[in-house]
C-alpha positions, 0 to 999 in steps of 0.5 A: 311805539311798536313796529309790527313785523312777522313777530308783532303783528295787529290784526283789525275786524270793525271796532275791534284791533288786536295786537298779537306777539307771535313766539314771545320772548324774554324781550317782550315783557313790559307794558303795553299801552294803546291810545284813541287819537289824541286824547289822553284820557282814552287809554288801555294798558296791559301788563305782559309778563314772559316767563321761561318754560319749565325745563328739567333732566332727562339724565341726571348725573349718578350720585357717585362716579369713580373714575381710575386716576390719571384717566378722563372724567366725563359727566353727561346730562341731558335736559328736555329741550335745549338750554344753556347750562352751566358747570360747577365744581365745589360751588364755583363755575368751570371755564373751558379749558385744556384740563376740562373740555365742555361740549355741547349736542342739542340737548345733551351737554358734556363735561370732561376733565382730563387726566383726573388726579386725587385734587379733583375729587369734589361735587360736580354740579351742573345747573340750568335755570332753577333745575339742578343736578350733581355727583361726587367725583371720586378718583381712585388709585388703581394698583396693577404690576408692572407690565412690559409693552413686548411689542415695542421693545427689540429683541436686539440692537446692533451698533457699530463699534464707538457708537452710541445706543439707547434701549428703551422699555415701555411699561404699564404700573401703578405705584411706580416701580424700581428698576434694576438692570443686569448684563449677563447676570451683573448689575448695570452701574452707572459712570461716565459712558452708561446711564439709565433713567426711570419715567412714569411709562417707560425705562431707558438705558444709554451706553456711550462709545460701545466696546467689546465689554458692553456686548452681552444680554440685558436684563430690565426688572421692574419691581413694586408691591403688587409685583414684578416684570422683566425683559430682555435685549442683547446689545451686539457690535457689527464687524467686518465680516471676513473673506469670503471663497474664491470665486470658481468658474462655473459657466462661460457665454458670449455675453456672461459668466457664472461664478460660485465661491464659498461665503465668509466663515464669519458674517460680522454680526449682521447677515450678508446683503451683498457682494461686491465683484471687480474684473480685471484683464489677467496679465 
């Protein structure tokens, strides 16, 4: 038995009653029957079939899309009015997921994968009802030499004797290069206070306990086919500064004296902040 609401409503005029379905949905399919009091033999039957409107791309996805390995795929298809989709990768549906993002704008939908490497590259399908449309994800490797970020490399370090200094390198390469560094023109070894490292975007040297023979400039070169890159850093060790002048009287008040006095001959590696006056009675 039906319950009319503002979806399902009927309307009589005489003889005559209709039953209107307002906005009709998948859910109101069936068989609908309509019978005059109790007799049974006094029935009408209809058959009420809804079908999905016809839907189709606006954008399609390009018969090939080429994106730089270790970079972000995005796919984009917009469909005529607003519908589910569904995306699949060689055949089987993807799930949202930290490595592909699915979003979703009215009408437009979005696939992401990120950080795309050579073992993505299949067909990329995305369907809706009966409509369908794909792209081969190729991923390729871009060569570039290797390129020293400048701006986030010191020129200098400054430690104090027996302490411990990493300098680290930022870089850009692809295939990943090697790396050699110098001090004062002599190649860097490893041991037990020195180690250096290599990662995808950045090289690190670590010297433990800094002495007097570690002082001196490095050189960082990266080296792969396409070409090289170098940078370089001086590493100094902070000392005492030496005994500056002795203070001479300039200007005596009530309330105030003016000194001058001549500054250190050696400043200790660092620049000179700061002085430090004591008075004491004369005796």
């Amino acid at each position: 038995e039906l319950h009319f609401s503002e979806h399902v409503q009927l309307s009589i005029d005489g003889k005559k009653q209709k039953l209107k379905i307002y906005q009709a949905e998948l859910t109101d399919g069936g068989t609908y029957s309509c019978r005059v009091g109790d007799q049974p033999d006094q029935v009408s039957t209809a058959r009420v079939t809804v079908e999905e409107p016809e839907v189709e791309f606006v954008t399609r996805l390009p018969d090939v899309t080429l994106v730089p390995i270790n970079t972000d795929a995005e796919f984009t298809v917009e469909l005529s009015r607003p519908v589910d989709v569904r995306w699949l990768k060689k055949g089987k549906e993807i799930k949202a997921s930290s490595k592909y993002i699915i979003k979703t704008e009215g009408t437009v939908h979005k696939l992401i994968i990120k950080k795309a490497t050579t073992e993505d590259q299949t067909d990329i399908t995305c369907t809706a009802f009966n409509v369908k449309t794909s792209t081969k994800l190729k991923v390729e490797k871009v060569e570039i030499a290797p390129r020293i970020k400048i701006d986030s490399t010191p020129k200098e370090y400054k430690v104090k004797k027996g302490e411990d200094v990493n300098i680290e390198v930022k870089f850009t390469a692809s295939p990943a290069p090697t790396d050699e560094w110098t001090v004062n023109g002599t190649v860097v070894k490893k041991n037990k206070r020195v180690d250096y490292t290599l990662g995808e975007e950045s090289a690190s040297l670590t010297i433990k306990k800094v002495e007097e023979s570690d002082v001196g400039t490095y050189t960082l070169k990266l080296k792969n086919p396409i070409g090289e890159a170098s940078a370089e850093m001086t590493l100094i060790i902070m000392q005492v500064p030496g005994e500056p002048g002795t203070p001479d009287v300039l200007e005596v008040t009530d309330d105030s004296v003016t000194l001058h006095w001549k500054a250190p001959e050696k400043d200790g590696n660092s620049p000179i902040t700061r002085y430090i006056l004591e008075f004491h009675d004369k005796e």
